[in-house]
KOLKOL-247594 format. One record per atom (N, C-alpha, C, O): residue number from 1; residue in one letter; x, y, z; atom name; chain. Coordinates in nm, 4 decimals. Each point is the difference from the previous one (the first is absolute). Example, Ala and Ser with C-alpha at 12.3 -4.5 7.8 and 13.67 -1.06 7.14 Angstrom:
<atoms>
+-----+--------+----------+----------+----------+-------+--------+
| num | residu |        x |        y |        z | atome | chaine |
+-----+--------+----------+----------+----------+-------+--------+
|   1 |      a |   1.3190 |  -0.5690 |   0.7800 |     N |      A |
|   1 |      a |  -0.0890 |   0.1190 |   0.0000 |    CA |      A |
|   1 |      a |   0.0900 |   0.1200 |   0.0000 |     C |      A |
|   1 |      a |   0.1036 |  -0.0019 |   0.0665 |     O |      A |
|   2 |      s |  -0.1386 |   0.1069 |  -0.1385 |     N |      A |
|   2 |      s |   0.0820 |   0.1190 |   0.0060 |    CA |      A |
|   2 |      s |  -0.0770 |   0.1090 |   0.0730 |     C |      A |
|   2 |      s |   0.0509 |   0.1108 |   0.0169 |     O |      A |
+-----+--------+----------+----------+----------+-------+--------+
</atoms>
This chain:
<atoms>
+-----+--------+----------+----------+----------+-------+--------+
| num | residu |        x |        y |        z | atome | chaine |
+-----+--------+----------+----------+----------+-------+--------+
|   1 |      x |  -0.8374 |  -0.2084 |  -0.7949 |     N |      A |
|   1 |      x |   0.1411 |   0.0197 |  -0.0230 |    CA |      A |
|   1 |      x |   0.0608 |  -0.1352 |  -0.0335 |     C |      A |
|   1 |      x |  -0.0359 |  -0.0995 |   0.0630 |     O |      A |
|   2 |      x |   0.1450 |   0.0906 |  -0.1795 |     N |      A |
|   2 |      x |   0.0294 |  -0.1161 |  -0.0521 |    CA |      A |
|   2 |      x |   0.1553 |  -0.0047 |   0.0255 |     C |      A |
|   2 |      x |   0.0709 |   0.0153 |  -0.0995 |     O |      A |
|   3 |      x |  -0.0147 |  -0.0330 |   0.2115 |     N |      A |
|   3 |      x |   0.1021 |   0.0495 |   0.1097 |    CA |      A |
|   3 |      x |   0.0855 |  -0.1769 |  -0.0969 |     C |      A |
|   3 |      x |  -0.0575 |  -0.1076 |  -0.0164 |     O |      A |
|   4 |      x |   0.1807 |   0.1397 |  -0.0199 |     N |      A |
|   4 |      x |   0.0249 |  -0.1654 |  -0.0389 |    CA |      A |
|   4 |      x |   0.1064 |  -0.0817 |   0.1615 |     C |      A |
|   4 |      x |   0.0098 |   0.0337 |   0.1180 |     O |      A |
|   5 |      x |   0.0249 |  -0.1008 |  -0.1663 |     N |      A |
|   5 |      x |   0.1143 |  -0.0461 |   0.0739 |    CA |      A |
|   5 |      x |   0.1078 |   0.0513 |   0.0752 |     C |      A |
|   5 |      x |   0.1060 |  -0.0032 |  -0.0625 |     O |      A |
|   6 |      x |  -0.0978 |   0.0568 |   0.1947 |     N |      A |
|   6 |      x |   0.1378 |   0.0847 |   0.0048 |    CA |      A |
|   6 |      x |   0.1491 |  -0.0291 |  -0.0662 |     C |      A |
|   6 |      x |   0.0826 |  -0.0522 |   0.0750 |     O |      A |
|   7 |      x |  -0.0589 |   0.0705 |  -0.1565 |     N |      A |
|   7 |      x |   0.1668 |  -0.0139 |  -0.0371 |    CA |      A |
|   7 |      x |   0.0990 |   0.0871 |   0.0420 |     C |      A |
|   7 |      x |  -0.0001 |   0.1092 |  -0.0568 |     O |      A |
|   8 |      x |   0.0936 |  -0.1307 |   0.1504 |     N |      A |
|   8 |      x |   0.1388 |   0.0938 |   0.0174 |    CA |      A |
|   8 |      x |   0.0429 |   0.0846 |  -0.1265 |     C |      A |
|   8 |      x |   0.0102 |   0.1211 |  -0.0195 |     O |      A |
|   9 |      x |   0.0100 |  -0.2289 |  -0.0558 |     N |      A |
|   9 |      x |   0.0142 |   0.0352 |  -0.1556 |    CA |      A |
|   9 |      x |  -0.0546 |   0.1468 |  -0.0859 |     C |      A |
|   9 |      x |   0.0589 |   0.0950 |  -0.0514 |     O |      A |
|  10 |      x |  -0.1718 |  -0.1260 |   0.0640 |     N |      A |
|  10 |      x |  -0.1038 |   0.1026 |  -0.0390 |    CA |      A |
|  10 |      x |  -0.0480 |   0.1267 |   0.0715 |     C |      A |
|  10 |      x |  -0.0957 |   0.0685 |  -0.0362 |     O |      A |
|  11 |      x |   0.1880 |  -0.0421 |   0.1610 |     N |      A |
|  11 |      x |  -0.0201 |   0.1110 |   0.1093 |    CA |      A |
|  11 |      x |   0.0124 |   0.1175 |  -0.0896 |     C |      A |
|  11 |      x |   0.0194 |   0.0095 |  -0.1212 |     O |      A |
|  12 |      x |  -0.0425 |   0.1098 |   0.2513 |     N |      A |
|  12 |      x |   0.0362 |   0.1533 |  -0.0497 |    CA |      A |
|  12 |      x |  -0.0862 |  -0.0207 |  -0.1482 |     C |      A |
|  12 |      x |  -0.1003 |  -0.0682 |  -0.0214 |     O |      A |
|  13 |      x |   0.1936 |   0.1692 |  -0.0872 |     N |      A |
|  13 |      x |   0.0267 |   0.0778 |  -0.1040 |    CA |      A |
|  13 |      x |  -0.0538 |  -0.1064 |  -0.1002 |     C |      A |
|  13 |      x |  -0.0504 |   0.0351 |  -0.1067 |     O |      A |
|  14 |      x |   0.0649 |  -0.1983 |   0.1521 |     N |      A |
|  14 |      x |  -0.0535 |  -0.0810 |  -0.1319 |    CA |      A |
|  14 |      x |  -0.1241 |  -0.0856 |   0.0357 |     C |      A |
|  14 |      x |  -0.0460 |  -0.0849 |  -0.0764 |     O |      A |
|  15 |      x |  -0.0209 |   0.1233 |   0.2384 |     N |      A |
|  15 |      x |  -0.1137 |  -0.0528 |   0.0158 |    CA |      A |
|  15 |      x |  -0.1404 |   0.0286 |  -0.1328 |     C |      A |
|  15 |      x |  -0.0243 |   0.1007 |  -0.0665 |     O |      A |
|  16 |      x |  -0.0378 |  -0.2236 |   0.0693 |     N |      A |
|  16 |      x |  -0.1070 |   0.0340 |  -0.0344 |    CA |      A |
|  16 |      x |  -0.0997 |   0.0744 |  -0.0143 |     C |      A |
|  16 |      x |  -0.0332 |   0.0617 |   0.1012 |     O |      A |
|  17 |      x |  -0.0288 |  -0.0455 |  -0.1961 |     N |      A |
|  17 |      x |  -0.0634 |   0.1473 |   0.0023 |    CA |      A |
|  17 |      x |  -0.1343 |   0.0033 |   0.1139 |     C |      A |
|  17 |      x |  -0.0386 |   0.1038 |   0.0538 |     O |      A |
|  18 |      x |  -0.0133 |  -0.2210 |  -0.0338 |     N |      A |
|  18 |      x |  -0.1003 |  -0.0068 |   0.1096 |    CA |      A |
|  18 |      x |   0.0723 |   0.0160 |   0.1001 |     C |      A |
|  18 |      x |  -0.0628 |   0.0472 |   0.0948 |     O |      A |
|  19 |      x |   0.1805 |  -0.0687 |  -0.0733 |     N |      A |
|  19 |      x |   0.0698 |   0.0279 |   0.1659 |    CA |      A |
|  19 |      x |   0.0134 |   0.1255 |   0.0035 |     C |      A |
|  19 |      x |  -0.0274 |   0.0508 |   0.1087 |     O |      A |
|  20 |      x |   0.0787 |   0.0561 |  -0.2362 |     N |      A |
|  20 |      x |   0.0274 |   0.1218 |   0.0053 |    CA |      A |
|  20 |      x |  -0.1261 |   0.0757 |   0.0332 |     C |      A |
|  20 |      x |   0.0023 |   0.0851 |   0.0889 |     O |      A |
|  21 |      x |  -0.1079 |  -0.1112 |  -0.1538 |     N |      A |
|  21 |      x |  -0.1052 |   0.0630 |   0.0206 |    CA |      A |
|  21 |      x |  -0.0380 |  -0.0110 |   0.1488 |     C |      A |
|  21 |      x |  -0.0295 |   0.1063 |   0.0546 |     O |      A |
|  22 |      x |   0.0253 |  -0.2315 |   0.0277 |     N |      A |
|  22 |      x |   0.0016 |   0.0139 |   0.1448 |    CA |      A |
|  22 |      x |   0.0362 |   0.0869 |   0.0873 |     C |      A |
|  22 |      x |  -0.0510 |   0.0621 |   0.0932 |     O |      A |
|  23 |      x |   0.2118 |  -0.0774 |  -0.1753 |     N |      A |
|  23 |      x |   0.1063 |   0.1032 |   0.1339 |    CA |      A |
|  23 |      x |  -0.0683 |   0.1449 |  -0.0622 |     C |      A |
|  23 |      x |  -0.0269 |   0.0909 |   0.0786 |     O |      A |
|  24 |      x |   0.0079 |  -0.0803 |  -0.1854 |     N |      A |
|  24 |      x |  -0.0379 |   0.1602 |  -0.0424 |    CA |      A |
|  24 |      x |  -0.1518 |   0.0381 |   0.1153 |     C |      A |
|  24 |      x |  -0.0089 |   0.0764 |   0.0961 |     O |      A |
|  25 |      x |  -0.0567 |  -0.1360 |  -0.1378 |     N |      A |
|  25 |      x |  -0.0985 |   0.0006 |   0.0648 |    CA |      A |
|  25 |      x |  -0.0184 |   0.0370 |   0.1625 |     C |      A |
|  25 |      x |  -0.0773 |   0.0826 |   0.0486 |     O |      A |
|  26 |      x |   0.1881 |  -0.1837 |   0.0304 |     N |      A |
|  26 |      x |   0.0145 |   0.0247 |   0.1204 |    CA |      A |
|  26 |      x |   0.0724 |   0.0621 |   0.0303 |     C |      A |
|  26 |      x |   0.0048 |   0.0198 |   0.1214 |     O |      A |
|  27 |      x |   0.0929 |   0.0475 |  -0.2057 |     N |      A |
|  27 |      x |   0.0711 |   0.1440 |   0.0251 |    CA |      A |
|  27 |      x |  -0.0571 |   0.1168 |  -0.0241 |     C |      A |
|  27 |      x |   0.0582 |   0.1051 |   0.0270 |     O |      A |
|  28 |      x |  -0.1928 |  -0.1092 |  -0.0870 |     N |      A |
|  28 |      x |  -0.0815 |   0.1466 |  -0.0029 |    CA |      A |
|  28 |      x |  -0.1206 |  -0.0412 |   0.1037 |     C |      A |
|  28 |      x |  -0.0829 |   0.0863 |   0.0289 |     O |      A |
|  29 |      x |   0.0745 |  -0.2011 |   0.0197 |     N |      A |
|  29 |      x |  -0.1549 |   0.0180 |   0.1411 |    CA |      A |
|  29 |      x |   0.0768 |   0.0307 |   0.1188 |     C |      A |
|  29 |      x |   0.1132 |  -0.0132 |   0.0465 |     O |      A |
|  30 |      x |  -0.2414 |   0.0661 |  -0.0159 |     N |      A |
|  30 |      x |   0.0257 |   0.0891 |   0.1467 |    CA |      A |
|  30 |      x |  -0.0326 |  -0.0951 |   0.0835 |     C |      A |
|  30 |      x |  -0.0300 |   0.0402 |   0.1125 |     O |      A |
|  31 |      x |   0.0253 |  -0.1716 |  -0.1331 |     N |      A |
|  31 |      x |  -0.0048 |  -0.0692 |   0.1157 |    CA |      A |
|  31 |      x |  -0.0324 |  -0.1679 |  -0.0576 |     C |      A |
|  31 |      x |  -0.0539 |  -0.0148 |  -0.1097 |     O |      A |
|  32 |      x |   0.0865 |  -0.0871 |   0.1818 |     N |      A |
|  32 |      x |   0.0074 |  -0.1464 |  -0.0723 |    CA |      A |
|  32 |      x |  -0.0992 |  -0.0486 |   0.0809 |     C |      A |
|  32 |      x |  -0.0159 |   0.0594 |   0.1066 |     O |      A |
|  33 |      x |  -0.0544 |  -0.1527 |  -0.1311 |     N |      A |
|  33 |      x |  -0.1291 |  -0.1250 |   0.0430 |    CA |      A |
|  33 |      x |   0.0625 |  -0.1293 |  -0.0042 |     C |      A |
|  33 |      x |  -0.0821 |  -0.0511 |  -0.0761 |     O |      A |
|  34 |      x |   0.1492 |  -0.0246 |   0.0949 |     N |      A |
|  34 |      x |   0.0159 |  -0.1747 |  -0.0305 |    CA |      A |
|  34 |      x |  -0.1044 |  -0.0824 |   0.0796 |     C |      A |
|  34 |      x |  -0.0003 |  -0.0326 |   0.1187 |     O |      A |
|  35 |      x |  -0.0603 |   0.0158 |  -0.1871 |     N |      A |
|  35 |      x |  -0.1216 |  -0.1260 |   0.0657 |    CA |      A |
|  35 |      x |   0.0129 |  -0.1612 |  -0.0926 |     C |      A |
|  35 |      x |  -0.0547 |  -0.0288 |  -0.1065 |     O |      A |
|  36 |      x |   0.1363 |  -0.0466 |   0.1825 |     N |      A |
|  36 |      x |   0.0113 |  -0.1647 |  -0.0663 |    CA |      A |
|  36 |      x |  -0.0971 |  -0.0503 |   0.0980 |     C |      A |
|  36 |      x |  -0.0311 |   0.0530 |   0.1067 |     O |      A |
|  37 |      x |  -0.0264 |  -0.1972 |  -0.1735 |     N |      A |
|  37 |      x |  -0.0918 |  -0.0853 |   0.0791 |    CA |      A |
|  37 |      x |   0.1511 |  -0.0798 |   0.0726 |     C |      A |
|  37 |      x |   0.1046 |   0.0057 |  -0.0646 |     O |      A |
|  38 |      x |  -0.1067 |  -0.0480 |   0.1453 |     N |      A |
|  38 |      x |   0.0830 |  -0.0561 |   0.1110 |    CA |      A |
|  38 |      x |   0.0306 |  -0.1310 |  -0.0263 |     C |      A |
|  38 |      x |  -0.0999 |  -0.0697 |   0.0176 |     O |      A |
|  39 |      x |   0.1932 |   0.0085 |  -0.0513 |     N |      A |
|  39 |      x |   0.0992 |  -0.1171 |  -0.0242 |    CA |      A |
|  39 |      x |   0.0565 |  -0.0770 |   0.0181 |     C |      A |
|  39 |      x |   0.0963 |  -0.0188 |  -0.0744 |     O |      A |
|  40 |      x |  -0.1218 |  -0.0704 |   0.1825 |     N |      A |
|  40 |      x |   0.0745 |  -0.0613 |   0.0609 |    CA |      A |
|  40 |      x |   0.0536 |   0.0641 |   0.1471 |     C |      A |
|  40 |      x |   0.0819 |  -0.0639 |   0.0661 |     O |      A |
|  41 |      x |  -0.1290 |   0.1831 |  -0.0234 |     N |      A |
|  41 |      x |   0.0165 |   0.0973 |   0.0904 |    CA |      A |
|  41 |      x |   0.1257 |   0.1178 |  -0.0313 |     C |      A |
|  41 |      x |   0.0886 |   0.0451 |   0.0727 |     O |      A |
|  42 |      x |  -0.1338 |  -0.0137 |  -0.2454 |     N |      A |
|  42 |      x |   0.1213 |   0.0464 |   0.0002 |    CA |      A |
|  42 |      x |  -0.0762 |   0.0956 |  -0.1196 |     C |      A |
|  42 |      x |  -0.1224 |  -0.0134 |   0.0007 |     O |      A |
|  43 |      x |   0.1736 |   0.1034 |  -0.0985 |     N |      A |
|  43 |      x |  -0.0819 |   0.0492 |  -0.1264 |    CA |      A |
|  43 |      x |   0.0275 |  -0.1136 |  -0.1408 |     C |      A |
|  43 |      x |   0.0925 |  -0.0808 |  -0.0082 |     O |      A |
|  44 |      x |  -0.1723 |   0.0979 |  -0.0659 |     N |      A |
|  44 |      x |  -0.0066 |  -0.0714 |  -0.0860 |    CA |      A |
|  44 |      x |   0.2106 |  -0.0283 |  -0.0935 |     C |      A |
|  44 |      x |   0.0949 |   0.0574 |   0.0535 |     O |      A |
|  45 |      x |  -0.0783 |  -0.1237 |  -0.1482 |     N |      A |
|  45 |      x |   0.0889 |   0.0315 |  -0.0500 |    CA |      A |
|  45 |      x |  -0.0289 |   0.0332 |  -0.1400 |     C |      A |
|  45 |      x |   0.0892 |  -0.0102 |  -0.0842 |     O |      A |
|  46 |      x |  -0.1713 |   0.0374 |   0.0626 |     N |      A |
|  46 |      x |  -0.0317 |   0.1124 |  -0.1229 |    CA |      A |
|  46 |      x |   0.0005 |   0.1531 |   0.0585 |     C |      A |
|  46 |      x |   0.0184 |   0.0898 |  -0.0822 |     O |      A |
|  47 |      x |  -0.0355 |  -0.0590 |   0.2055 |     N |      A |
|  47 |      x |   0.0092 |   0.0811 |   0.0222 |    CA |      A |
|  47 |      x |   0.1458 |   0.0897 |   0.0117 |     C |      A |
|  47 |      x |   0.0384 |   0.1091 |  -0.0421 |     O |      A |
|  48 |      x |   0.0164 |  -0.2134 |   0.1195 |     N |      A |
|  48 |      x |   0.1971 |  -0.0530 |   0.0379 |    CA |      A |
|  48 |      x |   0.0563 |   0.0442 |  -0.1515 |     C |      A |
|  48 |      x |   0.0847 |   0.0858 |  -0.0247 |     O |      A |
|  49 |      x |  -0.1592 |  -0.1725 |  -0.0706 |     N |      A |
|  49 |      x |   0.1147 |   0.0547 |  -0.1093 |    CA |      A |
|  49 |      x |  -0.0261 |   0.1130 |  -0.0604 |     C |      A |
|  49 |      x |   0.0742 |   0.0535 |  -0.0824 |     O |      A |
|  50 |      x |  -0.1839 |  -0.0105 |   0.1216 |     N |      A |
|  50 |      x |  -0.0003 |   0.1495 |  -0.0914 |    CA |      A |
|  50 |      x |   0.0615 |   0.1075 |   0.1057 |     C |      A |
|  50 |      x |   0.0486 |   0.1061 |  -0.0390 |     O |      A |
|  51 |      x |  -0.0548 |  -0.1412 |   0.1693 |     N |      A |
|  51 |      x |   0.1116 |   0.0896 |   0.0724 |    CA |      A |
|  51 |      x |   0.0919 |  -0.0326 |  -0.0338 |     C |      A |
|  51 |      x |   0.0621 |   0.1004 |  -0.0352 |     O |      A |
|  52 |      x |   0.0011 |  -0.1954 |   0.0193 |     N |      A |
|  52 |      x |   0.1875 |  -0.0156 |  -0.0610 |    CA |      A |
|  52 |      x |  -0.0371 |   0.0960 |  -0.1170 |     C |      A |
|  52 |      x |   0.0672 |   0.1031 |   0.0015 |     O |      A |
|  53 |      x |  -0.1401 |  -0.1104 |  -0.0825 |     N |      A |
|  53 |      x |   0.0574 |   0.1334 |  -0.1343 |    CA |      A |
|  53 |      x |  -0.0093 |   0.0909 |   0.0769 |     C |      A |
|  53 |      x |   0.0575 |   0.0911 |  -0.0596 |     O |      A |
|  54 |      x |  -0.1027 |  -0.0397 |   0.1844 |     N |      A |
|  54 |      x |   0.0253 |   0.1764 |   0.0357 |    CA |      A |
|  54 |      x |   0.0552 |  -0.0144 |   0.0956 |     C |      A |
|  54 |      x |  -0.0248 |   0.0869 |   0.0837 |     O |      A |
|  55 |      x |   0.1016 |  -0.1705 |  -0.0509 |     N |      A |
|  55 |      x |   0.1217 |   0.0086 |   0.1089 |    CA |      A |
|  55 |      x |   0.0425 |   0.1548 |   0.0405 |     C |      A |
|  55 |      x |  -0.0305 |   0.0647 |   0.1002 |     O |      A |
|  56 |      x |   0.0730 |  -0.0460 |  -0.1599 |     N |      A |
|  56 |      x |   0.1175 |   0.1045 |   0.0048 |    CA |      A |
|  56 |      x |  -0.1338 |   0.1643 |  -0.0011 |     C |      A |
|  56 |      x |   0.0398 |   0.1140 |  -0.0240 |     O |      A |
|  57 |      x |  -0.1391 |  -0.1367 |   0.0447 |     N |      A |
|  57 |      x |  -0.1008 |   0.0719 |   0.0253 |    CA |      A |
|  57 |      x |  -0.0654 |  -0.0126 |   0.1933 |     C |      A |
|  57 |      x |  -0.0658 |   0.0826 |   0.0633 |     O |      A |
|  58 |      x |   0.1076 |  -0.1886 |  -0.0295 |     N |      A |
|  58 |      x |  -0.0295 |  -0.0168 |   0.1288 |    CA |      A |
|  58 |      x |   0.0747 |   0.1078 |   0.0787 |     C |      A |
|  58 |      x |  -0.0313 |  -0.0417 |   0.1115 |     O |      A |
|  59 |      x |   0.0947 |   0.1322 |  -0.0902 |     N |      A |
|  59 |      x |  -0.0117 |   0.1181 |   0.0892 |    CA |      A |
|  59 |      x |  -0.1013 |   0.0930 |  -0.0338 |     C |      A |
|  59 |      x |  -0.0887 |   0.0347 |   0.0780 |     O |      A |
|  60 |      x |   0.1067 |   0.0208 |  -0.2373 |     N |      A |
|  60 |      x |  -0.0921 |   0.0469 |   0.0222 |    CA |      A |
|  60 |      x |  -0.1479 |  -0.0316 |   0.0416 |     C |      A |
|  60 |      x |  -0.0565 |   0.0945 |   0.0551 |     O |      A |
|  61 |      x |  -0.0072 |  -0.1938 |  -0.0687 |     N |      A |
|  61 |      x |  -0.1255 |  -0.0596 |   0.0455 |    CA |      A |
|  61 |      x |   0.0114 |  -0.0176 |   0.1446 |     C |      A |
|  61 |      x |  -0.1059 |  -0.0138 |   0.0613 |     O |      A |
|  62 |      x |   0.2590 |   0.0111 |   0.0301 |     N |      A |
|  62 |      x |  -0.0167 |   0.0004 |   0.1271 |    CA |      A |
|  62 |      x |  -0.0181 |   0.1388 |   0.0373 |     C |      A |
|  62 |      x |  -0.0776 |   0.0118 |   0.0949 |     O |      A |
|  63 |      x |   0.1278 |   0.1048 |  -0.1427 |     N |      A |
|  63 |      x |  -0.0333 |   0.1202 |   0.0502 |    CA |      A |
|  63 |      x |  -0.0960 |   0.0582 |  -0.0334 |     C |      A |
|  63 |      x |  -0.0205 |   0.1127 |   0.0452 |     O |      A |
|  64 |      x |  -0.0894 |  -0.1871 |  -0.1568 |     N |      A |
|  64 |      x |  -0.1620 |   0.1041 |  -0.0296 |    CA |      A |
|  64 |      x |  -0.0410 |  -0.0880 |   0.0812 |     C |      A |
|  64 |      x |   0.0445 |  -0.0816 |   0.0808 |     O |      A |
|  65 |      x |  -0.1912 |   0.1374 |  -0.1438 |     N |      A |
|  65 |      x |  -0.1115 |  -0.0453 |   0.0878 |    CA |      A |
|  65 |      x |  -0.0215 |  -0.1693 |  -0.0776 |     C |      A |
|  65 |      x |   0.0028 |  -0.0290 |  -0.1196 |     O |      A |
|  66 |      x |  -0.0183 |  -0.0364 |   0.2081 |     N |      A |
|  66 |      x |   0.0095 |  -0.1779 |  -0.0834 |    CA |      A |
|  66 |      x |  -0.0971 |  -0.0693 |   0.1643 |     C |      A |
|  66 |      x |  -0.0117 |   0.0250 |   0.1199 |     O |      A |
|  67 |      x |  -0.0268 |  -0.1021 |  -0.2034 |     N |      A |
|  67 |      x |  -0.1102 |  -0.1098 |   0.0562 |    CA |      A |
|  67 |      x |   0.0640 |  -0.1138 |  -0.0346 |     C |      A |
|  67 |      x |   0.0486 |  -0.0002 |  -0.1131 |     O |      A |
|  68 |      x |  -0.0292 |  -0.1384 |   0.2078 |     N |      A |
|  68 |      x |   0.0096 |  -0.1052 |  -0.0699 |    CA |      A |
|  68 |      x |  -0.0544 |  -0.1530 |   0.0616 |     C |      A |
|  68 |      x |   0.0413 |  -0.0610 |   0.0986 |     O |      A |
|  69 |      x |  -0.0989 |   0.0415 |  -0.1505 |     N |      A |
|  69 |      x |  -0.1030 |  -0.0911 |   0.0675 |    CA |      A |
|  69 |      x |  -0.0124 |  -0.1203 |  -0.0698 |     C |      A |
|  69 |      x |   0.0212 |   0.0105 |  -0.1208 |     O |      A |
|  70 |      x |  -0.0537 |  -0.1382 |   0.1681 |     N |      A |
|  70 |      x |  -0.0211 |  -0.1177 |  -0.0185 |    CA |      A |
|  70 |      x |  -0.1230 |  -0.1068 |   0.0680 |     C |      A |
|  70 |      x |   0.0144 |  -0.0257 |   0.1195 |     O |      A |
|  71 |      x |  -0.1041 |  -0.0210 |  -0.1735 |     N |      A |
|  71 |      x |  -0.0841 |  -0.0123 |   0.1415 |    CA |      A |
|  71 |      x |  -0.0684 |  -0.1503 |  -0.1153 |     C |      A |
|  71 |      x |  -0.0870 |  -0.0759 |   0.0428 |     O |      A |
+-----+--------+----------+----------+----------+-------+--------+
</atoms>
């Protein structure tokens, strides 16, 4: 996945088409996996910015089934 830069700018309706394809993606699985290698004791920030493009997707990923792990 070729996730770019988060921009405020570029949210919603004028995100990128690799961000759109994300949120599409994780709005039709029945359930999410996040596995980052561990960072400083924290997840990566490549990981960080491709969650800022699905912000506004984080309830739903809090109410399915979701894994999220860092190790």
């Amino acid at each position: 996945m070729d996730c770019p830069l988060y921009n405020e700018d570029d949210d919603a309706e004028h995100a990128p088409e690799s961000v759109r394809t994300l949120r599409s993606t994780i709005e039709a699985s029945d359930g999410v996996i996040m596995i980052s290698p561990e960072y400083n004791r924290g997840m990566s920030s490549v990981l960080k910015n491709a969650l800022a493009g699905i912000d506004d997707l984080f309830e739903a990923i809090r109410t399915a089934r979701s894994v999220r792990a860092a190790a």
